[in-house]
N, C-alpha and C positions, 0 to 999 in steps of 0.2 A: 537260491541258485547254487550250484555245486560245481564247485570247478575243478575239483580233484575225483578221479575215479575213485569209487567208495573199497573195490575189489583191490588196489594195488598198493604197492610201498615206497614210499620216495625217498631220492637221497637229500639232503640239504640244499647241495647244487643246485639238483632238480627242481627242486621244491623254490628257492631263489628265481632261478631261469622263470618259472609259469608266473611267478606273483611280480619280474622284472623290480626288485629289489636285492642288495647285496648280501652272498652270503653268511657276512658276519651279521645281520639282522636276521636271519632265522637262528643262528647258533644262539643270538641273544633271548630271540622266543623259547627257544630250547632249553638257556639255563634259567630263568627267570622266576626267581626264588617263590613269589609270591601266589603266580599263575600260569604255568611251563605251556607251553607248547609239548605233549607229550609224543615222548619218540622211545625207542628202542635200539640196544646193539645187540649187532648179530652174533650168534654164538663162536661161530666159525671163524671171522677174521674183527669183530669190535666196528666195522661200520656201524655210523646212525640210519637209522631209515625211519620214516613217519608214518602211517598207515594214513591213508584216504580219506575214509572215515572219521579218523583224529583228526583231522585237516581241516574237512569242510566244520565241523563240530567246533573247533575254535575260530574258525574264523566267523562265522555265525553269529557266535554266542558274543563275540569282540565287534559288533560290526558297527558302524557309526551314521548317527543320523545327522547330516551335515547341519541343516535347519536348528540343530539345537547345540552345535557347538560354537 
């Protein structure tokens, strides 16, 4: 399932707000040394932004089968 448009770019906020978690947990997904959450700054003024794409892709690949935890 895809819950992030694959065509668009979020901000961290953004990205917070649709998953209803705080946004020092995505900043944490963001730096995390071993398996980032990949994001991007923009040229122009160093915002983050995530790509869509990247989005639904980690979270996917992260995704948890309750049953076996």
């Amino acid at each position: 399932m895809q819950v992030f448009n694959e065509q668009r770019c979020y901000t961290p906020l953004r990205v917070s707000e649709i998953l209803s978690v705080d946004i020092s947990t995505v900043y944490r997904l963001i730096r995390d040394i071993n398996d980032p959450l990949p994001a991007f700054r923009l040229k122009n003024n160093g915002q983050l932004r995530v790509h869509g794409k990247d989005l639904n892709t980690y979270f996917e690949d992260h995704k948890v089968d309750p049953l076996n935890e």
